[in-house]
C-alpha positions in Angstrom: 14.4 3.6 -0.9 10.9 5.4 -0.9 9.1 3.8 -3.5 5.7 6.3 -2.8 4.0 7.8 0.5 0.2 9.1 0.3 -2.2 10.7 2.5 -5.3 8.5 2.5 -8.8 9.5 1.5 -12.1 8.0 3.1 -12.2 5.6 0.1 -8.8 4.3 0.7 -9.4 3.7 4.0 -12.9 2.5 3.8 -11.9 -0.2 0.1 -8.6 -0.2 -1.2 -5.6 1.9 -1.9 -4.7 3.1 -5.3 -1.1 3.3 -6.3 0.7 5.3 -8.5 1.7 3.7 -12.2 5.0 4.9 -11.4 5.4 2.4 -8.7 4.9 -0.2 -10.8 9.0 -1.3 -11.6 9.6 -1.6 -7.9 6.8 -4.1 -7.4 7.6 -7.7 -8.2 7.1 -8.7 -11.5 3.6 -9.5 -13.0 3.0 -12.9 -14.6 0.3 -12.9 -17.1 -2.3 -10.0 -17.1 -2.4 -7.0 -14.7 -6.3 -8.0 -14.4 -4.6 -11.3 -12.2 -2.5 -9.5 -9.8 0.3 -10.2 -7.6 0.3 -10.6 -4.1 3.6 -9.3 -2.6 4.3 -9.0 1.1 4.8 -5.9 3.0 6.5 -5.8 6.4 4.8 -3.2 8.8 6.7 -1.1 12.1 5.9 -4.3 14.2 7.3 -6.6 11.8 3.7 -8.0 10.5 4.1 -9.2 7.4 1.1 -8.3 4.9 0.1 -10.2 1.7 -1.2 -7.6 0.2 -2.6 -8.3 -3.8 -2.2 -6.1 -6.7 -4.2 -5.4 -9.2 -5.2 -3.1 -12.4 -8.8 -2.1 -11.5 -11.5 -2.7 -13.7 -12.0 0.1 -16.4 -9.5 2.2 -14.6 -6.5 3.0 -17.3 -3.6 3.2 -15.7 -4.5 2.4 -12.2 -3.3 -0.4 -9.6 -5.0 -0.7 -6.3 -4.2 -2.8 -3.1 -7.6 -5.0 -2.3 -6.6 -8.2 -0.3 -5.4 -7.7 3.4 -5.7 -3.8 2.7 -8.7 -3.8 4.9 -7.2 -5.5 7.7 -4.2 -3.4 7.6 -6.3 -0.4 8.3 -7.9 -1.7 10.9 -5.2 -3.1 13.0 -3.6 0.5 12.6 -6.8 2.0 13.1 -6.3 4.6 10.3 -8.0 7.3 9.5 -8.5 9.5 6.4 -5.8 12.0 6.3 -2.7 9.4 8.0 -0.4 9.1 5.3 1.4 5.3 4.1 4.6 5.1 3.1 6.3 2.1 0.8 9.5 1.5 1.2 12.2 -1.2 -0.8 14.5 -2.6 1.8 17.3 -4.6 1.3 17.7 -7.4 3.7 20.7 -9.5 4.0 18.9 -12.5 4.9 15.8 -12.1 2.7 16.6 -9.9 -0.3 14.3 -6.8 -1.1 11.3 -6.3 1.3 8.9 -3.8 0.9 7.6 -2.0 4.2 4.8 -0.1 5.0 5.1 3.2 7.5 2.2 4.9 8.5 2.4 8.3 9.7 -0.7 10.2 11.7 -2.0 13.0 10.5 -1.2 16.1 12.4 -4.0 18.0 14.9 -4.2 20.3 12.4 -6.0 18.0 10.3 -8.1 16.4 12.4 -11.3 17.2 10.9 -12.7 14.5 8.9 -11.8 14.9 5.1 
């Protein structure tokens, strides 16, 4: 199940990746304050798993971005602003619900810088 897909702006590709508060349900549960995080892991097209950490930013109502491991992520995948990320909840026999990440290119008709 699609839990959100994006196309990526320079600052999500250059610092973090903002999610949508409607995400929220499908991402494990929070303990304590949204200002702590989570850190869930996120299985790429390779079979990478990601810890990625989630957190309410700072002065930012309603807004959870991706910090920890983001960075990397992008760079392994060599993404660019404009490529588009996709979340997904998978059901796994063995390991329960996964979340995993597809990254699709943006098309040559976007390939100016945005």
């Amino acid at each position: 199940m699609q839990l959100f897909a994006r196309a990526l702006t320079r600052i999500e590709v250059e610092r973090r990746l903002i999610l949508p508060i409607d995400c929220l349900p499908a991402l494990p549960r929070f303990e304590g304050s949204y200002e702590n995080g989570i850190t869930f892991q996120v299985m790429d097209d390779v079979e990478i798993l990601w810890n990625f950490r989630c957190k309410k930013r700072n002065g930012a109502a309603d807004r959870l971005a991706i910090e920890t491991d983001w960075i990397q992520f992008v760079n392994s995948k060599k993404l660019r602003s404009g490529d588009i990320v996709a979340f997904y909840n998978d059901d796994d026999r063995v390991s329960g619900t996964l979340c995993k990440i597809e990254v699709k290119r943006r098309t040559s008709i976007y390939n100016k810088e945005l």
